[in-house]
C-alpha positions, 0 to 999 in steps of 0.5 A, spaced: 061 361 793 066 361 788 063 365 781 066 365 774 072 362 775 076 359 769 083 357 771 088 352 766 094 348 767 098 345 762 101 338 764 107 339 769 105 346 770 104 349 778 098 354 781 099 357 786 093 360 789 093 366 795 088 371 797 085 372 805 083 367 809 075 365 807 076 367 799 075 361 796 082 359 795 080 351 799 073 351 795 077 351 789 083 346 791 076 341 794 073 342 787 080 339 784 080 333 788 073 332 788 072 332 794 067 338 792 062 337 785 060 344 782 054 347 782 055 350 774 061 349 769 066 343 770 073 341 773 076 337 767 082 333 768 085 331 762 080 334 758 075 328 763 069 331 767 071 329 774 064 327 775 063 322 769 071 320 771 071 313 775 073 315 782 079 309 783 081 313 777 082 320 780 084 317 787 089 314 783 091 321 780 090 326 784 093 327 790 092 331 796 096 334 802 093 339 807 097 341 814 093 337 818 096 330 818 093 323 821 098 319 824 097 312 827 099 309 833 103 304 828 109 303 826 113 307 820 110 303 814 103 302 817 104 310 817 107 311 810 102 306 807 096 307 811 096 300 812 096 299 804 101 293 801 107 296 796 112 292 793 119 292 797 121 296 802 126 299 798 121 304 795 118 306 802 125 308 803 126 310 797 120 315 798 122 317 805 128 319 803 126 324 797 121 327 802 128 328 807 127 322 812 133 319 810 135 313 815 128 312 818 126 304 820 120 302 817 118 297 823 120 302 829 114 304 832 113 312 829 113 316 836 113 323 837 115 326 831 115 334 830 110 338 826 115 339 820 117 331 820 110 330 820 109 335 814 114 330 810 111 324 813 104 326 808 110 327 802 112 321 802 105 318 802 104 322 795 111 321 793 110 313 794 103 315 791 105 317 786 100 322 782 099 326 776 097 332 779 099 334 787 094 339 791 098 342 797 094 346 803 098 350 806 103 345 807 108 350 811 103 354 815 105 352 822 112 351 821 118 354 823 123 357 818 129 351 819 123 347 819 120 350 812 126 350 808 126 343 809 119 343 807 121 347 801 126 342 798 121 337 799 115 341 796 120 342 789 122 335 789 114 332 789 112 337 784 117 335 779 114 332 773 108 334 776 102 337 775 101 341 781 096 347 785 098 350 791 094 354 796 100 359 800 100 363 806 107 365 806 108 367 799 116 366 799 113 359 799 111 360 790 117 361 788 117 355 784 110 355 781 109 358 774 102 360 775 099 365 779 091 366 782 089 371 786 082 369 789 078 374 793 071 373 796 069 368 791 073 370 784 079 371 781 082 377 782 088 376 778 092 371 774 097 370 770 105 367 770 108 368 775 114 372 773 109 377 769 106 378 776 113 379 779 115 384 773 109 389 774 109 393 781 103 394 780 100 387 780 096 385 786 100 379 787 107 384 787 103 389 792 102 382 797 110 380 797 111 386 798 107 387 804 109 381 806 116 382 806 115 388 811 
């Protein structure tokens, strides 16, 4: 249960969200999504109670991408566009290609893909989605380093522009986000910008990229 916890983001600015396991830090990325209502207080996208929003409306604008992907036995375009209509294919390779699956046949059978491709995959679903603001749930928690680079620059390239919240376990992956919130057993323990964080060695968030540095 999450208790008192007020956090703001102007538009185009990221949230990075750490804190133990069980903390709260998914509850507030399903809060963001509606995918959860809270009890007391607000979630408010451009200034609008997701509660009173039209739910075609927030589905349109927010978007979110957790480590677990669902692919289908379908081809490439039925993958990427969850069987959905787009205009033109050159916008699905468009989309395929921002995310780092260049050169990719929208009408090959998807196949065994690794779990880093897969990762990219769901990218280039919010990409051709093209949302407002961007969840990431630990997106890179299962990757291998090679495979996270990659990740990486296709993280940075959908967050561009974007409002964006991004919930980490590995640290080194907020090295693009601007805010930081430390959620532990229900409450922020500690929020700010992220360079301020980093330039106080005394900061909860200094202390746990150090540890995890070690």
């Amino acid at each position: 249960m999450l208790r008192d916890v007020t956090l703001r983001l102007a538009p185009g600015e990221t949230l990075g969200l750490v804190g133990r396991t069980g903390g709260g830090k998914t509850t507030v990325a399903r809060l963001v999504a509606r995918l959860y209502d809270p009890v007391a207080g607000a979630v408010r996208v451009g200034g609008v109670d997701l509660r009173e929003a039209d739910p075609a409306s927030v589905r349109a604008r927010v978007c979110m991408v957790t480590q677990d992907v669902h692919l289908f036995t379908a081809s490439v375009r039925d993958n990427l566009t969850l069987f959905r209509s787009y205009p033109g294919d050159d916008r699905l390779r468009a989309a395929l290609a921002e995310a780092g699956l260049p050169g990719w046949d929208l009408d090959a059978p998807l196949g065994a893909v690794s779990a880093g491709q897969a990762q990219l995959l769901a990218f280039a679903r919010a990409l051709l989605a093209d949302p407002g603001l961007v969840i990431l749930d630990e997106p890179s928690s299962r990757l291998d380093p090679a495979a996270e680079r990659g990740l990486q620059r296709a993280m940075t390239r959908l967050l561009t522009g974007r409002t964006g919240v991004v919930i980490a376990h590995r640290l080194a992956s907020l090295s693009h986000v601007d805010k930081i919130a430390v959620v532990s057993d229900g409450e922020i323990a500690e929020y700010g910008a992220r360079r301020d964080l980093l330039a106080d060695p005394g900061s909860r968030f200094s202390r746990m990229l150090a540890e995890a540095r070690r």
